[in-house]
C-alpha positions as MATLAB code, in Angstrom:
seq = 'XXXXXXXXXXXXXXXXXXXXXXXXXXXXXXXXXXXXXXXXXXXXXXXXXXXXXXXXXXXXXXXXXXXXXXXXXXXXXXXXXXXXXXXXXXXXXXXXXXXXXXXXXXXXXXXXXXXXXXXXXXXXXXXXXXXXXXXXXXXXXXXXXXXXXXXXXXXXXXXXXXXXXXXXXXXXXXXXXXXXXXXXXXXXXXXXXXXXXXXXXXXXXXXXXXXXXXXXXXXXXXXXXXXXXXXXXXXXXXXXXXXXXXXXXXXXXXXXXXXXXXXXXXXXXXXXXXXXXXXXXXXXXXXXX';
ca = [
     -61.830  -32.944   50.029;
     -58.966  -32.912   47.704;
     -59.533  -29.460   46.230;
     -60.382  -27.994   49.786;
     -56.930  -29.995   51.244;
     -54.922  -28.404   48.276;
     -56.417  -25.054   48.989;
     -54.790  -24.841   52.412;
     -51.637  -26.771   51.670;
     -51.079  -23.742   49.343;
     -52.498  -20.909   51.270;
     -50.346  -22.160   54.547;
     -46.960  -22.543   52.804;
     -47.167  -19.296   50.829;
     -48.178  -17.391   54.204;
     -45.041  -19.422   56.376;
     -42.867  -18.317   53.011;
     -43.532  -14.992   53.156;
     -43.139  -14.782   57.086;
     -39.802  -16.148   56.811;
     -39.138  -14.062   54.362;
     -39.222  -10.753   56.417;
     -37.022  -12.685   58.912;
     -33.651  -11.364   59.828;
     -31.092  -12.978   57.800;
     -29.750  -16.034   59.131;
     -27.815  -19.164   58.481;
     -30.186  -21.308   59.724;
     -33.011  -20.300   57.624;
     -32.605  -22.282   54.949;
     -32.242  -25.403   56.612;
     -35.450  -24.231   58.937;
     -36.984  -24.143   55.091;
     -35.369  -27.159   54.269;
     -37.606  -29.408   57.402;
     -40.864  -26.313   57.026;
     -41.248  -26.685   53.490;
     -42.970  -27.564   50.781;
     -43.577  -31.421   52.114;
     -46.208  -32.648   54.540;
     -49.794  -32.960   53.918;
     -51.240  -29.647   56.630;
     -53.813  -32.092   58.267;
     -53.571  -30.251   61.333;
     -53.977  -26.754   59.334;
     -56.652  -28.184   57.606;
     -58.527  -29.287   60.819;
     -58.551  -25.893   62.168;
     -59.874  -24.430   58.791;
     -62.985  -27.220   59.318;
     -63.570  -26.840   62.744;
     -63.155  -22.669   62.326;
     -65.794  -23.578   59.619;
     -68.188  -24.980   62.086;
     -68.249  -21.484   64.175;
     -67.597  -19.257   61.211;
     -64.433  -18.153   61.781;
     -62.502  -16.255   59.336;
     -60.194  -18.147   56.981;
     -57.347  -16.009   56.865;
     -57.189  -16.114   60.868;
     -57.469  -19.745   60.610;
     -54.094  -20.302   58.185;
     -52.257  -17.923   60.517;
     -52.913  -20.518   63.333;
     -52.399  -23.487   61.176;
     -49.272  -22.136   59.826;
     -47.789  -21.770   63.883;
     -48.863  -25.122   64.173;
     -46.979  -26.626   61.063;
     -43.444  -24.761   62.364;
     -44.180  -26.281   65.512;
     -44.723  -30.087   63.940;
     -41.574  -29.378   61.908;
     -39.415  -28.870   65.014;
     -41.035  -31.674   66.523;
     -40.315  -33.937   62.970;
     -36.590  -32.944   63.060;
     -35.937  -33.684   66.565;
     -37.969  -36.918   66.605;
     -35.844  -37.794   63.166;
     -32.781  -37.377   65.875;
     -29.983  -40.306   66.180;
     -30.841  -39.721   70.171;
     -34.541  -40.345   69.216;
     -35.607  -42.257   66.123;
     -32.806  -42.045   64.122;
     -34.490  -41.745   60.821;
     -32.532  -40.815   57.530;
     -35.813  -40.177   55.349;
     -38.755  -38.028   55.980;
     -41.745  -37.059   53.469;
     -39.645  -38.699   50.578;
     -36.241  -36.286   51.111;
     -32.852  -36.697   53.442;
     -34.324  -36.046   57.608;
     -32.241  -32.680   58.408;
     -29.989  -33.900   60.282;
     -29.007  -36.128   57.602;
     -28.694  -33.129   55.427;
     -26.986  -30.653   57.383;
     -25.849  -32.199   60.547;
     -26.979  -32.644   63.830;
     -26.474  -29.685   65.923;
     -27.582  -27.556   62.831;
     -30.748  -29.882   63.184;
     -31.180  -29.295   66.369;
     -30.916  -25.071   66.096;
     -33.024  -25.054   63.055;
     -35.814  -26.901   65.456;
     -35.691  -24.981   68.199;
     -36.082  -21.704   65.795;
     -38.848  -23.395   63.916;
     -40.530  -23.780   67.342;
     -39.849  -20.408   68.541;
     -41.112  -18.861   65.133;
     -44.144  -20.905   65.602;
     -44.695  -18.752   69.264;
     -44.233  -15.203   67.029;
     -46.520  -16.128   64.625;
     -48.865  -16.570   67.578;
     -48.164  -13.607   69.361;
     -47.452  -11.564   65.980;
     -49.690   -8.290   64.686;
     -50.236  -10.416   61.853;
     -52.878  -12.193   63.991;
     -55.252   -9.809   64.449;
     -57.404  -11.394   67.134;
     -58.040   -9.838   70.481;
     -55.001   -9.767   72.730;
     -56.563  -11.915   75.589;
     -57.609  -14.661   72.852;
     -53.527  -14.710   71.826;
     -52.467  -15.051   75.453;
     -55.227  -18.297   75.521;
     -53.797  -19.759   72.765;
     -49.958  -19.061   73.402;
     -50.578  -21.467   76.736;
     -52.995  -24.150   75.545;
     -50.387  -24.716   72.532;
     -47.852  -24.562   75.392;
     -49.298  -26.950   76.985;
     -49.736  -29.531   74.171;
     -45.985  -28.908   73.481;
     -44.108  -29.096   76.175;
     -43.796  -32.304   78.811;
     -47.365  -32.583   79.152;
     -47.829  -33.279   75.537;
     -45.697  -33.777   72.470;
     -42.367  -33.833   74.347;
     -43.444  -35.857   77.571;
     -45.429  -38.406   74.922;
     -42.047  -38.841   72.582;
     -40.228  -39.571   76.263;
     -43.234  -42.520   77.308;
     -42.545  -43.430   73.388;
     -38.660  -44.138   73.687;
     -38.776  -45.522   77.172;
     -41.702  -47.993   76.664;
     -39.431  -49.194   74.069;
     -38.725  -52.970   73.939;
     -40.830  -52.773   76.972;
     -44.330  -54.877   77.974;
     -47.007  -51.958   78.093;
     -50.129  -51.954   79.290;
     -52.868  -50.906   76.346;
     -54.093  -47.915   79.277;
     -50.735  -46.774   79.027;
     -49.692  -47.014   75.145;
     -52.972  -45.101   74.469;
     -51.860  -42.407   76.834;
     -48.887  -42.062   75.879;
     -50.058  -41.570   71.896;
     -52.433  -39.275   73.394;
     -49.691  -37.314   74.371;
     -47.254  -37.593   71.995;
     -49.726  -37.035   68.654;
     -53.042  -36.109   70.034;
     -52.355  -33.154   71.642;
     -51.248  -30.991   69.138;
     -54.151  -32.368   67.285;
     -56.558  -31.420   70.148;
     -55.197  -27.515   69.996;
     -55.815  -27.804   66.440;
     -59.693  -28.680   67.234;
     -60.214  -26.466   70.084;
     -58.665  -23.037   69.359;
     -61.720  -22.459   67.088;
     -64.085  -22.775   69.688;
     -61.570  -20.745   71.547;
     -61.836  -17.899   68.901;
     -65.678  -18.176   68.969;
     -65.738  -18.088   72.361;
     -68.097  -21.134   72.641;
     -66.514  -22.165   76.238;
     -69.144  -24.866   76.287;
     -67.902  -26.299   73.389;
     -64.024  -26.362   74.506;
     -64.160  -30.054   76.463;
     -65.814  -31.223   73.241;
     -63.511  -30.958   70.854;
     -60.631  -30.925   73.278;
     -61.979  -34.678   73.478;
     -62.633  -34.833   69.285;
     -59.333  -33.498   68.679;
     -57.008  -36.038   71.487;
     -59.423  -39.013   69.202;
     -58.193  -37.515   66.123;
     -54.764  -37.313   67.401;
     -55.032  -40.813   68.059;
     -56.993  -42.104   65.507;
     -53.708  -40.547   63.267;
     -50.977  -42.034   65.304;
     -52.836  -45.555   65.075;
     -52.915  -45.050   61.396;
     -48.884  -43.948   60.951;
     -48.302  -47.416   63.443;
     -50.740  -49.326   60.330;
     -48.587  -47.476   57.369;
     -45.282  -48.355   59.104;
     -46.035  -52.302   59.884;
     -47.748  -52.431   55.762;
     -46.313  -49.465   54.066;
     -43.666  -49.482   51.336;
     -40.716  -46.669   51.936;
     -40.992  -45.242   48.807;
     -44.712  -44.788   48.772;
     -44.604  -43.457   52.246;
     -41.428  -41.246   51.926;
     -40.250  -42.254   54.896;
     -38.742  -45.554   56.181;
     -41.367  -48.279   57.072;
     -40.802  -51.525   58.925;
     -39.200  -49.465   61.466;
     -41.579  -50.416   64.761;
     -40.712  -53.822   64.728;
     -37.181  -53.465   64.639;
     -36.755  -50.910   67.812;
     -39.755  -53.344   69.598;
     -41.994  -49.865   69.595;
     -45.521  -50.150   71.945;
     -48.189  -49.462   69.766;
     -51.445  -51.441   69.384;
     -50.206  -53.792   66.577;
     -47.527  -55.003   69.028;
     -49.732  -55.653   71.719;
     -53.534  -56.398   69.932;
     -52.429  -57.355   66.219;
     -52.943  -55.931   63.182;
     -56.464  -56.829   62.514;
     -57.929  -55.921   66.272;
     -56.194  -52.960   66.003;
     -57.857  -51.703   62.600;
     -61.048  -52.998   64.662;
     -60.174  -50.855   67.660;
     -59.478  -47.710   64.888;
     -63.130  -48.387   63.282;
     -64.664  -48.167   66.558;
     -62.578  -44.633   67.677;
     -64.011  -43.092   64.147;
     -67.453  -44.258   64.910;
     -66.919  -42.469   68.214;
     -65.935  -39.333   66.509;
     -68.596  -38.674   64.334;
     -71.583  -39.879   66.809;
     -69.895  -36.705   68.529;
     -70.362  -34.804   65.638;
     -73.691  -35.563   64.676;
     -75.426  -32.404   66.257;
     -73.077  -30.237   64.181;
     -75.100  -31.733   60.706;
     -73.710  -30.463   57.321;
     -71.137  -27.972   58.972;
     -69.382  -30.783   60.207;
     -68.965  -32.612   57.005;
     -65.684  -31.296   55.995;
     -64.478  -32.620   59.320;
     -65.761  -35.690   58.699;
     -63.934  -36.147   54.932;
     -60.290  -34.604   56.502;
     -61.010  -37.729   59.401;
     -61.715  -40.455   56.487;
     -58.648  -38.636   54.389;
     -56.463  -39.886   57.916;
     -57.957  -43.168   58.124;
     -57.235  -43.362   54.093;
     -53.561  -42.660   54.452;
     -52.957  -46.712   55.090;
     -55.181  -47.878   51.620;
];
């Protein structure tokens, strides 16, 4: 798992280096860089690389996709890291970008990130058919925009210091993490064109998404900041609804047993081609030992 996860950690940073590189020049490039690169583990790249592996789908189109996805997460990281959001100062063991820069320059460089994630998409680089783009372009828009990450980190701040009901904090992560997580799962299947496999892992990715989410909520209520790289303790303190607030610690480790049970029963008809999958969902799950 480790050897295959370091493969496309290295694959999908050298491919987003060299597409910045034939960027225009620009001021906000390096801090862009600065929030893209080198940090963060590519679980969602690597999920697309195991799931492409399940319909045979060739690598190289698979990093392209991932590396979209990881500018797109980055914007998402800096503006989350926001005073007006989260107000975070560290993230993956370095100063958040606004921290670094400044907050308007944190902004900008998000916004490009996100845009740059859209041309790498739509790009010649991406040589898939032009109707599959066009799919993909609106399903990721889709998981982006208000009926995903951005309407999830909304539900997030305003259930804050809030009494929510479980129906609605599991929607809400749904949103906020498991969406981009369910693109990652289901634009292979997209590529493939295996339609009858699209609700599927639309359904194996949003479980994913969560099962992550519940596991960053563990991390944060047990983690140490300098293990972590980013500051812990934080959920607590801004009376955040996650499962631990409203189940406990140990019920909700029960409840995240149970959702990767659920995952691979779903996976079972898939047999050995699913068990890289299956170690990147333990490698999540593994994050808070």
């Amino acid at each position: 798992m480790k050897n295959n996860l370091s493969k496309v950690v290295k694959d999908t940073n050298n491919y987003l280096k060299l597409f910045l590189k034939k960027q225009k020049t620009s001021d906000l490039i390096y801090p862009m860089k600065y929030g893209l690169l080198p940090g963060g583990k590519k679980i969602r790249s690597k999920l697309i690389v195991d799931v492409g592996k399940i319909f045979s789908i060739k690598y190289n189109t698979l990093i392209k996709i991932g590396a979209a996805v990881e500018c797109i997460h980055a914007y998402s990281l800096i503006h989350d890291d926001l005073p007006c959001m989260d107000d975070d100062n560290l993230r993956r063991g370095k100063l958040t970008t606004h921290r670094k820069f400044g907050e308007s320059t944190a902004i900008l460089a998000g916004n490009s990130l996100l845009t740059i994630g859209f041309e790498i998409l739509s790009s010649k680089q991406l040589n898939i058919k032009t109707d599959l783009k066009i799919k993909l372009i609106k399903l990721i828009s889709e998981c982006v925009g208000h009926t995903g990450v951005a309407g999830g980190q909304y539900l997030d701040l305003n259930y804050e210091k809030k009494k929510i009901s479980l129906d609605k904090i599991i929607k809400m992560q749904r949103k906020k993490t498991g969406m981009l997580f369910k693109f990652c799962c289901v634009s292979p299947t997209i590529l493939a064109n295996k339609k009858k496999y699209n609700s599927k892992f639309s359904n194996i990715g949003s479980d994913i998404g969560l099962l992550f989410q519940i596991t960053d909520d563990l991390i944060d209520y047990k983690g140490k900041t300098k293990k972590v790289g980013k500051k812990t303790g934080k959920d607590i303190k801004k009376g955040k609804a996650t499962l631990i607030s409203l189940l406990g610690y140990k019920n909700t480790i029960n409840y995240s047993n149970k959702l990767k049970k659920k995952i691979f029963l779903s996976l079972e008809k898939f047999g050995k081609k699913a068990n890289e999958l299956k170690s990147t969902i333990n490698f999540v799950i593994d994050r808070n030992k």
